[in-house]
N, CA, C and O of each residue as an XYZ file, in Angstrom:
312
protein
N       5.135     18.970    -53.157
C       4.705     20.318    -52.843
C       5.390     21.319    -53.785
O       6.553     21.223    -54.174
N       4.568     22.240    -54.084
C       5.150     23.355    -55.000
C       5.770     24.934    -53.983
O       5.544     25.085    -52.783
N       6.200     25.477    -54.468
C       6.686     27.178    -53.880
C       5.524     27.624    -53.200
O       5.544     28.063    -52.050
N       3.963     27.454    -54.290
C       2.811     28.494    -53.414
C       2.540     27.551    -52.070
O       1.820     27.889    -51.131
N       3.115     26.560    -52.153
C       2.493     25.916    -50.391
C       3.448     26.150    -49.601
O       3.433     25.653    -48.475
N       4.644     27.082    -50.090
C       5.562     27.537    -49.123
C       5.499     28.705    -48.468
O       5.254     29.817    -48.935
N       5.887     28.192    -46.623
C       5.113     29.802    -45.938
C       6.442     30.879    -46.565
O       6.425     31.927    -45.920
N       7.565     30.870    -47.647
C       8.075     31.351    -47.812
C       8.209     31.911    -49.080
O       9.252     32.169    -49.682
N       6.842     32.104    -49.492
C       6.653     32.106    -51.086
C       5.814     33.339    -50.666
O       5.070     33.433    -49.689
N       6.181     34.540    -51.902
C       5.228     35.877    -51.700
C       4.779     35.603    -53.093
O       5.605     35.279    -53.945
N       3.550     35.712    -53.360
C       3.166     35.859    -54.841
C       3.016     37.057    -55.083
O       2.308     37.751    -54.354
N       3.761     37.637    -56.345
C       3.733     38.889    -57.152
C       3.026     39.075    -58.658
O       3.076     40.005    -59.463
N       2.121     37.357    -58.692
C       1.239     37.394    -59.442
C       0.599     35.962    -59.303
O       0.799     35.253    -58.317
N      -0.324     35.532    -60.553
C      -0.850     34.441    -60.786
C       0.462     33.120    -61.012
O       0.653     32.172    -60.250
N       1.041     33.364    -61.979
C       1.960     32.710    -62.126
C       3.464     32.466    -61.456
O       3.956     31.370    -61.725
N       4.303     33.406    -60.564
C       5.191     33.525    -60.452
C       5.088     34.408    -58.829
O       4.053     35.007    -58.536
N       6.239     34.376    -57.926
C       5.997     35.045    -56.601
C       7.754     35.499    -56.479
O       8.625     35.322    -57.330
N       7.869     36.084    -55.209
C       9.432     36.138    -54.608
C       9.262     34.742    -52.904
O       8.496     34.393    -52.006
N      10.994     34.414    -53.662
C      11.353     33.663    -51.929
C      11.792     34.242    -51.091
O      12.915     34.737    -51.179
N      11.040     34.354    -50.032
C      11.185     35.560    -48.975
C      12.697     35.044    -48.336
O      13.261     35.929    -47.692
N      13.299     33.969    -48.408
C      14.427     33.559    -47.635
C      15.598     34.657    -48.523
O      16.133     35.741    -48.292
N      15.600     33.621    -49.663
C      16.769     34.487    -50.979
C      16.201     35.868    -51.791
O      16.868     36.656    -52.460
N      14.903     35.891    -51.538
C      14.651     37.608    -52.490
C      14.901     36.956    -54.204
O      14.922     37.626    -55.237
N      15.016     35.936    -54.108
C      15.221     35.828    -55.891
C      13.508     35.382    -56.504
O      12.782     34.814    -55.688
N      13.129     35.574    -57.466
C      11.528     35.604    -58.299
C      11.911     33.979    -58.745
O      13.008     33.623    -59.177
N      10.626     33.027    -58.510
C      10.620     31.918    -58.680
C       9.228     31.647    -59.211
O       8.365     32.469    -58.904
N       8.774     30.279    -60.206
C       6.987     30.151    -60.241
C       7.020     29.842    -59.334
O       7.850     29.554    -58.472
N       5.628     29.901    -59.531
C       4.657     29.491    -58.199
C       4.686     28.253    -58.450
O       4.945     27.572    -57.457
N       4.514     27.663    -59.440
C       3.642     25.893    -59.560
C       4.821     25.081    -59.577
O       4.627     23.871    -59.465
N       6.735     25.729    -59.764
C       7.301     24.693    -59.755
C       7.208     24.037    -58.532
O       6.440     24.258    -57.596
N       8.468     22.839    -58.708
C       8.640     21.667    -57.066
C       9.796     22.990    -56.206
O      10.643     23.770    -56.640
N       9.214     22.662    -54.747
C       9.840     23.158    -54.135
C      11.360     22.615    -53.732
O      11.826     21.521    -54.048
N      12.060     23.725    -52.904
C      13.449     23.532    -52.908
C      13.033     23.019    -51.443
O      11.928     23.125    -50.910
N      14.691     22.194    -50.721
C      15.339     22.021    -49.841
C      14.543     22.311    -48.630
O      14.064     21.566    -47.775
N      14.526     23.794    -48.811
C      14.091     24.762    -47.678
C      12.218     24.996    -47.574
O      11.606     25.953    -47.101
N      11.743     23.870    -48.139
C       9.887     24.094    -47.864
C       9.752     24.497    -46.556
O      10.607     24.136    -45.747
N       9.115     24.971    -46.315
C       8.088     24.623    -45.117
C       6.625     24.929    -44.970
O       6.351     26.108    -45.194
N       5.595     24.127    -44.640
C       4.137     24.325    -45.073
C       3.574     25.798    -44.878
O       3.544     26.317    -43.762
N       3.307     26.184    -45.567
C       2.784     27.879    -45.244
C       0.748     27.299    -44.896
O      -0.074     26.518    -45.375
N       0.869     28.578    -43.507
C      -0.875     27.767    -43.153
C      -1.583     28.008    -43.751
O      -1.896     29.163    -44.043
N      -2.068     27.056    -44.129
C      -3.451     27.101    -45.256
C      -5.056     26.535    -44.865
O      -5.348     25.356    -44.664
N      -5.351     26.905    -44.849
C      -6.626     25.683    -44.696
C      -6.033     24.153    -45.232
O      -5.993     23.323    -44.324
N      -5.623     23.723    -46.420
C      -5.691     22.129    -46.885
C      -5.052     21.434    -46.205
O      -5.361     20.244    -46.140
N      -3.475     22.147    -45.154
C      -2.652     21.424    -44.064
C      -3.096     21.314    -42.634
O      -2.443     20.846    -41.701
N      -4.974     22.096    -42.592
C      -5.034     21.947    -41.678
C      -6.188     20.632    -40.982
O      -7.133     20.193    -41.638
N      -5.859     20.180    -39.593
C      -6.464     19.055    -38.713
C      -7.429     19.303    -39.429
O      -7.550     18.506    -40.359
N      -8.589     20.526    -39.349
C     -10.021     20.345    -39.065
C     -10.704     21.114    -40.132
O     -11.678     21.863    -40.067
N      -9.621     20.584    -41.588
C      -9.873     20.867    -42.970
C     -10.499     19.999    -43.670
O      -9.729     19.105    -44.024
N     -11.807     19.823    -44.119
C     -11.777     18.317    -44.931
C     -12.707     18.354    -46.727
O     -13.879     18.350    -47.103
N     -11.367     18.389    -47.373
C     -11.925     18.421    -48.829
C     -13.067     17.860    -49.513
O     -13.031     16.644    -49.703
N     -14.180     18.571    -49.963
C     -15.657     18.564    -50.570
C     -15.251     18.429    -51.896
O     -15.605     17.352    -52.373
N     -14.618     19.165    -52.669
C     -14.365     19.024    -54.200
C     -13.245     19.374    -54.576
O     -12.481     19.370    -53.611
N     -12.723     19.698    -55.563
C     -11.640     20.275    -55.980
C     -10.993     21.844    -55.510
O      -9.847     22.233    -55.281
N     -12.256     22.468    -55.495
C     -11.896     23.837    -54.925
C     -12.688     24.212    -53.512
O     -12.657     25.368    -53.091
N     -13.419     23.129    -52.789
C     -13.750     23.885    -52.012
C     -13.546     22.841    -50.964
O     -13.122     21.746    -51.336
N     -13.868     23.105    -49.334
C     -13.909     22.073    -48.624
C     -14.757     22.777    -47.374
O     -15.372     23.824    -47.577
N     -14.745     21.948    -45.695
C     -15.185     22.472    -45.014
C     -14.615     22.441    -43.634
O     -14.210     21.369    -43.185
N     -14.539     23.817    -42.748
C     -13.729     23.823    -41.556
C     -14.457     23.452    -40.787
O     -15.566     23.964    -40.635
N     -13.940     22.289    -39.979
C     -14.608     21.486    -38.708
C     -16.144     21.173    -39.127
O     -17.168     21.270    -38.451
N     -15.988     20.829    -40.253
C     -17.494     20.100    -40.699
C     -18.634     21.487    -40.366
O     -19.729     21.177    -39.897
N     -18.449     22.411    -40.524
C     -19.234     23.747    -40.152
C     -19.462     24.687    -40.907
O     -20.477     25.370    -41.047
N     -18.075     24.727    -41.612
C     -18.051     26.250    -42.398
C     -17.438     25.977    -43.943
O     -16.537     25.143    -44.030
N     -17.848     26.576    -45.022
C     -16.679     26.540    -46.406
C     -16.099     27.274    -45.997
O     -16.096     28.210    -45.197
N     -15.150     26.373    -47.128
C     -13.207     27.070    -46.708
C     -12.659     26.327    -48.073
O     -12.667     25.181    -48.522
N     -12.118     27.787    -48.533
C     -11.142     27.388    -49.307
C      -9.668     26.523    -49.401
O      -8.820     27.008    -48.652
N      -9.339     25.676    -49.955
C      -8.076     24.737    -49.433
C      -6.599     25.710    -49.376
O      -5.602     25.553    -48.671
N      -6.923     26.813    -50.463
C      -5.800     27.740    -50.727
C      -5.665     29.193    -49.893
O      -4.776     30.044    -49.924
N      -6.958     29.119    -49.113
C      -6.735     30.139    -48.420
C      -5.717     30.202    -46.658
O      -5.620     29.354    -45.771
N      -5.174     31.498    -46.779
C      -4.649     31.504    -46.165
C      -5.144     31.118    -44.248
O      -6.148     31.753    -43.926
N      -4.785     30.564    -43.542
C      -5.230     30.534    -42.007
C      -4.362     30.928    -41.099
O      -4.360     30.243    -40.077
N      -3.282     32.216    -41.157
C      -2.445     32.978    -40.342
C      -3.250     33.374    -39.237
O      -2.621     33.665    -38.219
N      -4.550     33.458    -39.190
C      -4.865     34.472    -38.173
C      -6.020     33.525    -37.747
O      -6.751     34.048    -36.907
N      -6.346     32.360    -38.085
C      -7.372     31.543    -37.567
C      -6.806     31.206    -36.196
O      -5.579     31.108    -36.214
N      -7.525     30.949    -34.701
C      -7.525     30.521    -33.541
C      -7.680     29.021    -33.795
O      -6.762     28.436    -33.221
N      -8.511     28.158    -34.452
C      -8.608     27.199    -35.244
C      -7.785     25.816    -35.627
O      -8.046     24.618    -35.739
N      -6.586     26.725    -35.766
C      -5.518     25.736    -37.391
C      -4.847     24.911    -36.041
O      -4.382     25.234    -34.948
N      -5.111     23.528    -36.876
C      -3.999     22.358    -35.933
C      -3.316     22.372    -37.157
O      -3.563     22.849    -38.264
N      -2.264     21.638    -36.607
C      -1.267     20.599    -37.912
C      -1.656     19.141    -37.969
O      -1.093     18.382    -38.758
């Protein structure tokens, strides 16, 4: 897993974000530290299931992006 799949990763661009734990600027695409933890996404979720590279579908129903965020979905299992 990289920083952007961390729920503790703010992106402050394409390439590069802040770690909300330490406040220090890290990339996005390196390997994550110690302290991961899955930030919710659609791709970590139960009733996510990948169609192609960029796209997939929620509960066999809807497109959904793998990178988009699911904070506010009623939805998201683990």
């Amino acid at each position: 897993m990289n920083h952007y799949d961390c729920k503790y990763f703010l992106a402050t661009d394409v390439f590069k974000g802040i770690c909300k734990r330490d406040k220090k600027q890290i990339p996005a695409d390196e390997v994550a530290c110690e302290h991961f933890e899955k930030a919710v996404k659609c791709k970590h979720c139960a009733n996510f299931s990948q169609t192609t590279d960029e796209l997939g579908t929620c509960m066999n129903k809807y497109d959904a992006y793998p990178e988009m965020n699911a904070v506010t979905c009623n939805d998201y299992r683990n």
